[in-house]
N, C-alpha and C positions, 0 to 999 in steps of 0.2 A: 431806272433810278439807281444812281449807286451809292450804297451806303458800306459801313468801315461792314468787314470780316466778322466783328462780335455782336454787331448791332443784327446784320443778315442770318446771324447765325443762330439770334433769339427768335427773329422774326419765322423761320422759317419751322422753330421749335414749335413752336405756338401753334402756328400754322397747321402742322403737323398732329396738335393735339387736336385741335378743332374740326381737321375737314378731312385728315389722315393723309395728306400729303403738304409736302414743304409747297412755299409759295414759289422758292425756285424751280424745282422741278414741275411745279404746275404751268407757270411760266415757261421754262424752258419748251416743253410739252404744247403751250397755247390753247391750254385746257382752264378753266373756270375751277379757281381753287374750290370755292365752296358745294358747286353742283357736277364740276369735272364734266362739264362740255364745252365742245369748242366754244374759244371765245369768242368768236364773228365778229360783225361790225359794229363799231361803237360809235356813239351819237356824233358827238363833241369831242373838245380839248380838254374840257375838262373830266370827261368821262373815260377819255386815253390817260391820264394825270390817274384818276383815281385807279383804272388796274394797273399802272404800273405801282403803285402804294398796296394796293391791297389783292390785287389778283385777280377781282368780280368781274365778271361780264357782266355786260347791259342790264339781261336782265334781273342778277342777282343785285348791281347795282340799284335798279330802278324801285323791285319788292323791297330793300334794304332804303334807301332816300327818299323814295316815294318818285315818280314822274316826276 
């Protein structure tokens, strides 16, 4: 997903305060911002969609939305 320079550059602050690394570098990495393991396979389109937004893997996504 790409977003402007200032926008990625909160996100990634934020990020940073919450789970101790940027969403970039979690990403880049293809590591699970919130629990830092790989992110493996993911369900859906829309579950590809949500870590590109927010970073989770499956199953961070799944305890967090619910199944």
């Amino acid at each position: 997903m790409e977003r402007s320079p200032v926008l990625q550059h909160i996100v990634d602050n934020f990020a940073c305060e919450l789970f101790g690394q940027s969403l970039s570098e979690s990403q880049d990495n293809q590591v699970c911002v919130c629990c830092h393991n790989p992110v493996g396979e993911l369900n859906d389109d829309i579950s590809m969609r949500e870590y590109e937004i927010s970073g989770l893997c499956q199953t961070c996504q799944d305890q967090i939305f619910g199944v």
